[in-house]
N, C-alpha and C positions, 0 to 999 in steps of 0.2 A: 278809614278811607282806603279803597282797593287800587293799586299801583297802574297804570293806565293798562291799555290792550297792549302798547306797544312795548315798552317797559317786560312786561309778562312775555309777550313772545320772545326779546331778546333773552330774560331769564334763561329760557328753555335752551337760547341756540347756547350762553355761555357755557354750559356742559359741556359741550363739546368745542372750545375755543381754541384749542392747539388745532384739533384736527383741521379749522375756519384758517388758521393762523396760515398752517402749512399748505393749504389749499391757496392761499391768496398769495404767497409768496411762488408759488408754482406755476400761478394767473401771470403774476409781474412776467417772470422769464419767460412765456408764452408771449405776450404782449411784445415783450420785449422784442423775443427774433419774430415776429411778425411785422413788424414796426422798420426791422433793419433792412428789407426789402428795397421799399420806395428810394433809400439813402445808396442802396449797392446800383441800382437801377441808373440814380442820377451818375453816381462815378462812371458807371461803362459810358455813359451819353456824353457828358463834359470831356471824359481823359481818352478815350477810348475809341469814340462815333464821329467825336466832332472836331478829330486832328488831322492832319493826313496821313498819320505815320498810326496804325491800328496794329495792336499788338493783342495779336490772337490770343495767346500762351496766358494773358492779365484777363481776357476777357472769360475763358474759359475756368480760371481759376476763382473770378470772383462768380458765375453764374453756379458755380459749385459751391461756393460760401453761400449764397440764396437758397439753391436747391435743400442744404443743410439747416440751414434756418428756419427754412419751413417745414421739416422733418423734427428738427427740435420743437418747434411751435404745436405740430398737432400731438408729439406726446403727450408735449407739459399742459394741453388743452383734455385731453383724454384723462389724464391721471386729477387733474385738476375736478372735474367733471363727475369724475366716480366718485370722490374725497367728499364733493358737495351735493352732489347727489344722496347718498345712503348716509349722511351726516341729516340731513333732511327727514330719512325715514325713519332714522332712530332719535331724530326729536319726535316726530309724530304716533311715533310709537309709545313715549315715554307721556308725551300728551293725553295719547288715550287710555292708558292705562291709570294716569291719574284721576281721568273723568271719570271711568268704570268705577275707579276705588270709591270715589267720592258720590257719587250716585249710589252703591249699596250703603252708605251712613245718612242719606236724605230721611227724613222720616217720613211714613207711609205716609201721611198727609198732602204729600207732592203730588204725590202719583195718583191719590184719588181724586184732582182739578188737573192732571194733567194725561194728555190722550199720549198711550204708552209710544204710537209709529211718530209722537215727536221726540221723544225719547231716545228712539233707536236714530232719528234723524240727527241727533247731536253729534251720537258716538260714531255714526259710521258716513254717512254725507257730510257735513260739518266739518270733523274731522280731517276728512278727505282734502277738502275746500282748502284748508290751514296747510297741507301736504304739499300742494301746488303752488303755496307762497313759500316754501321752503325749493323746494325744487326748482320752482319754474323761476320765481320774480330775483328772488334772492339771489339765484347764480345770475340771472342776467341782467341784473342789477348793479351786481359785485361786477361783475366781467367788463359790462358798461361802463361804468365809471373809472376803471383799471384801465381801460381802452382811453377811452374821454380824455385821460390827463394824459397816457404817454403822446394822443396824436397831438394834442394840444403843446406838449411839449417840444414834440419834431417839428409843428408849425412856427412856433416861434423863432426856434433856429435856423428855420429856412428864411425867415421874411418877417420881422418885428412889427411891422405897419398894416399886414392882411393878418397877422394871428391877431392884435388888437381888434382889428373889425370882426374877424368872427367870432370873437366872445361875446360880440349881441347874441348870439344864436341861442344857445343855453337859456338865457334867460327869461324871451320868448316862449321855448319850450316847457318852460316852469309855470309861467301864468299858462299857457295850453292846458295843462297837466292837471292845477288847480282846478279850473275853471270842469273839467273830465270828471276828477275827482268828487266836486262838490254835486253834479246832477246825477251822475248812472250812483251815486250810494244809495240815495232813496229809489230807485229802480228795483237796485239788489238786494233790496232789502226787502222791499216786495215778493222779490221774487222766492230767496229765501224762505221768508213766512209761506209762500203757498205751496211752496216745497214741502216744508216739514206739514205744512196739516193736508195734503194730498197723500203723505207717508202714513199719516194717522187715518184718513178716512181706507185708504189699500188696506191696511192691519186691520183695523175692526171690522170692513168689509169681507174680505177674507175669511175673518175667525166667524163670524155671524151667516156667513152665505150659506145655510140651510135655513135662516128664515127667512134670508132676502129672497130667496127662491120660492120658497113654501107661503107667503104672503104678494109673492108677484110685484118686488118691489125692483126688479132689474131696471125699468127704464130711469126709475125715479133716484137709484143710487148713480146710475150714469151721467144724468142730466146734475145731481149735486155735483159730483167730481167733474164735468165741462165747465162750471162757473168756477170751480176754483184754479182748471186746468187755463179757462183764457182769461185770467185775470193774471193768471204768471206770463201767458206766452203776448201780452198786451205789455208789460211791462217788460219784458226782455226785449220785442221789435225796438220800445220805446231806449231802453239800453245799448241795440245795438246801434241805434239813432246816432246818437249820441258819441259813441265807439266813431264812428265812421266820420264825422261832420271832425272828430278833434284829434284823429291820429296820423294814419299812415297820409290820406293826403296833405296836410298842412305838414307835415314831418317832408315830401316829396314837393311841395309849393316852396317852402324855404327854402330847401335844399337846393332847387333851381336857381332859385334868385340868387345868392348867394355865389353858386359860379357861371351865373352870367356875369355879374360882377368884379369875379376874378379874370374873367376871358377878356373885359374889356376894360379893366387896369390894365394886364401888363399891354393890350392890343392897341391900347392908346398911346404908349411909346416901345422902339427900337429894343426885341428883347434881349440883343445884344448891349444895349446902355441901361436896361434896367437888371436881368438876372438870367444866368445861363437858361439853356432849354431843357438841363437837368434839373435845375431848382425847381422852373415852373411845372412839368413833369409829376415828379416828386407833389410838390403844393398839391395840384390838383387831386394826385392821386388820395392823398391823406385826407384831402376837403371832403373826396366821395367816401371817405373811410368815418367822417366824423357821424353823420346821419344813420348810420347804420347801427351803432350803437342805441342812440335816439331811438328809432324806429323798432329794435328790441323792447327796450323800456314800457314803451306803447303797446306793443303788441301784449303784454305781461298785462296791463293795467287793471283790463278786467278783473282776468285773476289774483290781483293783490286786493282790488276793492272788496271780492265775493270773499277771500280770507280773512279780510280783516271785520264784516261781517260775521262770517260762521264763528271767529276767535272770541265776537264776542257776546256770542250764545254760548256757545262752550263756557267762558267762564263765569257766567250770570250764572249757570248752574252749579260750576265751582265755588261760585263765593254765596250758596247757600248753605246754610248752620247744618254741618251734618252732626252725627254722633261718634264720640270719638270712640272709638276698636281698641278695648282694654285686653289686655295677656289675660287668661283664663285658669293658666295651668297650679294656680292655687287655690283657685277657689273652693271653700269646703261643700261637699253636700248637703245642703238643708233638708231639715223635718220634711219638710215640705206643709208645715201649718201657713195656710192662705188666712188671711182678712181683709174683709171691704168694711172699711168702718166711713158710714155716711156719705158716699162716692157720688159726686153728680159730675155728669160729663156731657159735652155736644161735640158735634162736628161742626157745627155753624155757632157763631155767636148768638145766644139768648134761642136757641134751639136745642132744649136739652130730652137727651135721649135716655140718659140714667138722671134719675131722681132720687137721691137720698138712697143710695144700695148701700145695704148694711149683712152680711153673713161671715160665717167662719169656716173652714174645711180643715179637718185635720188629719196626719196619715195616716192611712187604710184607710180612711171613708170617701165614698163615691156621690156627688153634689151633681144635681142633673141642674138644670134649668130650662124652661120649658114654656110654650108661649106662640102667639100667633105671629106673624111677621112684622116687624118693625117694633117691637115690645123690648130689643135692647138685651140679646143672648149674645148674638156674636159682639157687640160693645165691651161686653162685660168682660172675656175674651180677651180681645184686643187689648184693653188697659192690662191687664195682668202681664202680658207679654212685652208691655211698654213700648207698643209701635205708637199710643196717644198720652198723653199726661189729662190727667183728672182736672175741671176746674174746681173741686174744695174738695175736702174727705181728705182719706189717707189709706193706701192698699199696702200691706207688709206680709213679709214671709221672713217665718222664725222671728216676728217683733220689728224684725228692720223696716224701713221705708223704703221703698223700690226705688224711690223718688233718688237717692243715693248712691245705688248700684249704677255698674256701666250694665250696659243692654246686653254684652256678651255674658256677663257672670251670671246674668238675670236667668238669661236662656238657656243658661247650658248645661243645667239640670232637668229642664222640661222637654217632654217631647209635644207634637202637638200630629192631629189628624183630621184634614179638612175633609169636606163635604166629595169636593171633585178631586179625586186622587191627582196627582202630579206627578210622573216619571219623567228623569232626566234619560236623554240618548245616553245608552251605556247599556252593561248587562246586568241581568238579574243582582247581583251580590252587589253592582255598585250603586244602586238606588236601595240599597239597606244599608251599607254601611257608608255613601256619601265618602268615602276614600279615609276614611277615621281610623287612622292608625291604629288607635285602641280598639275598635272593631276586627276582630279575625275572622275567617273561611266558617272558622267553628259555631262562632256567635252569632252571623251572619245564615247559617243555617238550624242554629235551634231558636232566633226566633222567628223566624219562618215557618219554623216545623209547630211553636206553642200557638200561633195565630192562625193552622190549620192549611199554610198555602204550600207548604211542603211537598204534598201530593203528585199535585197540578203542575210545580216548577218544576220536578224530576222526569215529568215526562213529556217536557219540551226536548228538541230537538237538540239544545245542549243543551238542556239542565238549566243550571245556575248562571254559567254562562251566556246565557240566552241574552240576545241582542232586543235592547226596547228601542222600537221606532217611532216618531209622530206621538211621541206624548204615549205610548201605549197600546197604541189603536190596535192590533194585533190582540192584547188580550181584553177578555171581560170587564165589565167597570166593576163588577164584582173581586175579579181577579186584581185588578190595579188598587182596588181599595186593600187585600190583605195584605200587598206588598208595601202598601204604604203603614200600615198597623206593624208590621215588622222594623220598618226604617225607624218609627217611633220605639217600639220594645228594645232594638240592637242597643238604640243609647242608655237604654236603664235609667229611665228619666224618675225623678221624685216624684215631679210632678204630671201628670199627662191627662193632656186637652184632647178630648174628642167633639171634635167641631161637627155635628150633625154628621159624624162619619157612616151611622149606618144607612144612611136615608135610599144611595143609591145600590143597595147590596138583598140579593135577594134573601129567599127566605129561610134555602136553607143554610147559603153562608152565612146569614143572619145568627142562623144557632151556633156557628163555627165560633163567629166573635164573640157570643155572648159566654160561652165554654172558654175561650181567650181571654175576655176580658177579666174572669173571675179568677183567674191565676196572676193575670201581670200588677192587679191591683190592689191583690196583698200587698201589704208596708208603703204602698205609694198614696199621693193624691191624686184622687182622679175628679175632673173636673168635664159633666155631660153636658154640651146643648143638643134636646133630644126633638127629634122629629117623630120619629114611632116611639109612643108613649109605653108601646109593651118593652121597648129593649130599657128600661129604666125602671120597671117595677124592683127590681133586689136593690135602687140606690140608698144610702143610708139617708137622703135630704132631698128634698125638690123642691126647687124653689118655680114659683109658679109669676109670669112677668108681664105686666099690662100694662103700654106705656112709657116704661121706663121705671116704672115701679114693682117693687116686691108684694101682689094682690096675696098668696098663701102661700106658707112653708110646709114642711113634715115628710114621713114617707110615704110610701103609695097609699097603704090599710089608712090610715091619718084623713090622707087628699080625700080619695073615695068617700069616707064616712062624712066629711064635711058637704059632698056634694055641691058644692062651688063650681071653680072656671075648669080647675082640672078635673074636675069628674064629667063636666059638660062634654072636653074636650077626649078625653077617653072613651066614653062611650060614643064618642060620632064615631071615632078609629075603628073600635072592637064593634060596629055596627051593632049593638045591643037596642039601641033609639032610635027612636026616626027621625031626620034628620033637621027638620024646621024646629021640631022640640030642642036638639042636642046646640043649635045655633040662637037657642033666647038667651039674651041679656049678652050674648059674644057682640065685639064690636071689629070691625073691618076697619085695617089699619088706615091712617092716611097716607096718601101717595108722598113718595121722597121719603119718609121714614124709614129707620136701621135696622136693622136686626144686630 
């Protein structure tokens, strides 16, 4: 059972509890000479105003003990302020940083039912949210109540029978505050939710707006995003509904009544036989002092609801099962011998996309896999690299069970090369060597130089140093792909996955990698999902995939002579057939099917 939201937020703030301690202690002496005012106010009026004998020399000596107090007051209110202020951003910092952490251990299964702009709405809206309960509520909260008790204290000393009666007051304000609490949550909550999936529909809109444009779908993404847009700004009026009906006026209706009723206590007798005109004074002044605090409180409410809200989205994604981050720094190199022994796997329940895969890969042999879309290449993939577990089978390297490896030791033999190159902002040499200390300037540039992009990176503008923007967009997808063949070779992986890497690379980098790929894949595994069936002809295996199933193995000469699915599939490529002939007995995947 997970420790409540509030519980966990205090967690956080107790980090930093000295620095809460000394901040609050520094609150008090603020409080304090702010408090001593009203009390110096009354001596000048009693001793001072109201004798006939007025002594200047006392009056001016105590207006300078005021003056002074309230010079001490806005220090200790200043220092106090700053203490809980950046005490605040360095819990929220500490907050986000553990959600970052914890979000790279989710396993890819999250992410594929979950729209990424909610994602980033956790770590950085959310987050925010929870910012402004530290900041905002928290200090004036703390300050509130620090206030609350000393004026409540100076009230009672002045007058035991009006401080009695205005301890209704608080209490009032507590049912208020419930009653606040219990309706704008489900508002904010609302609101919330249309936040983060208004953040998801802007990100994929965004990433997609060349087909939203090229299909002429601008009004129709417009009009989605206004229903979700007034479905939140419906619910926030409905929020500040609410806000308005239970704060600042009933905070200022109370407040009224309250000293009307002090004006006409003491006005209904002699305030010479009930209490000097310093006391009443004084009273007054503290009474307008008490609300003020209150009316703080209020003013924060939203913002503690919307926090404690976002806190606990934030931690619904904390308290999902990640992966635990094992040290690496021992792990031995493997053979790199892969096996799928009998492997069925789904993404969905009773939706299986591998069916009974069974092969072997051993070092230095190169295993394609190959197939129509949704036939279950990139699956097979994925399992090896353990972003899914198998429902039955057993997949091992060097004998072992992967199933028992951490994920880091898993990987950190492998390199891998997807489809769509990925460069990080950074220069040339840092999207090869990803900042890997064991990676040098030197390694960084020969393999660069054995995958043929050597060339082309020398005669950028700086080189190596060359700054990648926007994912890349500055170079070729050609060009983006050999740099990512390099970030793969720097690590000198056992094993290396080419995920349909040559599919977007022309024809004649084509030959670059195919001259690369026969040198880096001496002594290693290489493991192909192949798109163009020519860059696969030298593999030592091909496995041929329909379904989820293994239809034929062998290698090319093998495939060919069998005349099956991969010789159909070959000759539509190498246009040697016509094409209605090269598509008999092929079947068209079903929709929602994997690859």
């Amino acid at each position: 059972m997970q420790p409540s939201t509030t519980r966990r937020l205090i967690a956080y703030a107790l980090v930093y509890k000295y620095r809460i301690i000394a901040a609050l202690l520094i609150l008090c002496c603020a409080v304090g000479a702010e408090l001593g005012g009203p009390f110096i106010t009354k001596t000048i009026i009693d001793r001072h105003l109201s004798l006939d004998k007025r002594d200047l020399t006392a009056v001016l000596q105590l207006l300078g003990l005021y003056f002074g107090l309230l010079l001490a007051a806005s220090v200790c209110n200043f220092t106090q302020s700053y203490l809980l202020q950046t005490t605040a951003l360095r819990i929220i910092k500490n907050m986000r940083i553990d959600l970052m952490r914890h979000i790279s251990r989710i396993p890819l299964k999250y992410f594929d039912n979950t729209p990424i702009g909610q994602v980033v709405s956790r770590v950085a809206n959310d987050t925010e949210a929870v910012r402004d309960l530290f900041m905002s509520f928290m200090a004036t909260f703390v300050v509130s109540f620090v206030q609350l008790t000393g004026i409540y204290t100076a009230l009672f000393i002045l007058d035991v029978r009006l401080a009695l009666f205005t301890l209704l007051v608080p209490p009032l304000f507590v049912v208020v505050m419930y009653v606040h609490l219990k309706y704008s949550k489900i508002f904010i909550t609302i609101m919330r939710a249309r936040l983060s999936d208004m953040n998801a529909m802007i990100n994929e809109s965004i990433v997609v707006m060349p087909i939203i444009q090229a299909f002429r779908r601008e009004k129709l993404t417009i009009e989605e995003f206004e229903v979700l847009n007034e479905d939140r700004y419906v619910n926030q009026v409905k929020q500040f509904r609410v806000f308005s009906l239970s704060s600042r006026n009933i905070v200022g209706t109370i407040g009224s009544l309250v000293t009307a009723y002090v004006v006409w206590y003491f006005g209904s007798q002699s305030l010479q036989t009930a209490i000097s005109f310093g006391v009443f004074y004084a009273f007054i002044d503290y009474l307008s002092r008490v609300f003020l605090p209150i009316i703080g409180i209020f003013d924060q409410l939203t913002n503690a609801q919307r926090a404690f809200v976002s806190a606990e989205k934030v931690f619904a994604i904390m308290d999902m099962e990640g992966q635990e981050v094992a040290e690496t720094a021992d792990v031995q190199r493997p053979e790199g011998f892969v096996k799928f022994d009998n492997v069925t796997f789904a993404y969905k329940e009773g939706e299986n996309v591998l069916k009974g895969i069974s092969f072997e890969a051993r070092r230095g042999e190169t295993v394609a896999l190959v197939g129509h879309t949704g036939s279950g290449k990139s699956s097979v993939m994925n399992l090896l690299l353990g972003f899914y577990e198998p429902q039955s089978g057993v997949i091992t390297i060097d004998g072992r069970d992967i199933k028992g490896m951490s994920k880091q030791a898993l990987r950190k033999h492998m390199g891998i090369v997807l489809q769509d190159p990925f460069l990080f902002a950074g220069d040339i040499k840092f999207n090869v060597s990803l900042y890997n200390k064991d990676i040098t300037i030197d390694r960084v540039k020969s393999a660069l130089r054995e995958v043929g992009a050597a060339p082309f990176v020398e005669q950028l503008p700086n080189g190596y140093d060359e700054e990648v923007v926007e994912r890349g967009s500055t170079l070729s997808s050609g060009q983006r792909q050999l740099i990512s063949f390099a970030r793969a070779l720097a690590f000198d992986p056992s094993i290396l996955i080419l995920d349909e890497a040559t599919a977007s690379i022309d024809s004649e980098t084509e030959g670059l990698i195919q001259q690369a790929l026969k040198v880096v894949s001496a002594g290693r595994t290489t493991l192909v999902i192949a798109h163009r069936l020519s860059t696969i002809r030298e593999a030592d295996q091909i496995l041929v995939l329909h379904r989820g199933e293994i239809m034929e193995r062998g290698n090319h000469k093998e495939l060919m002579a069998l005349q099956g699915r991969y010789y159909k599939m070959y000759q539509l490529q190498s246009g040697e057939k016509d094409v209605s002939a090269a598509l008999t007995g092929s079947t068209i995947p079903a929709a929602g099917t994997t690859t």
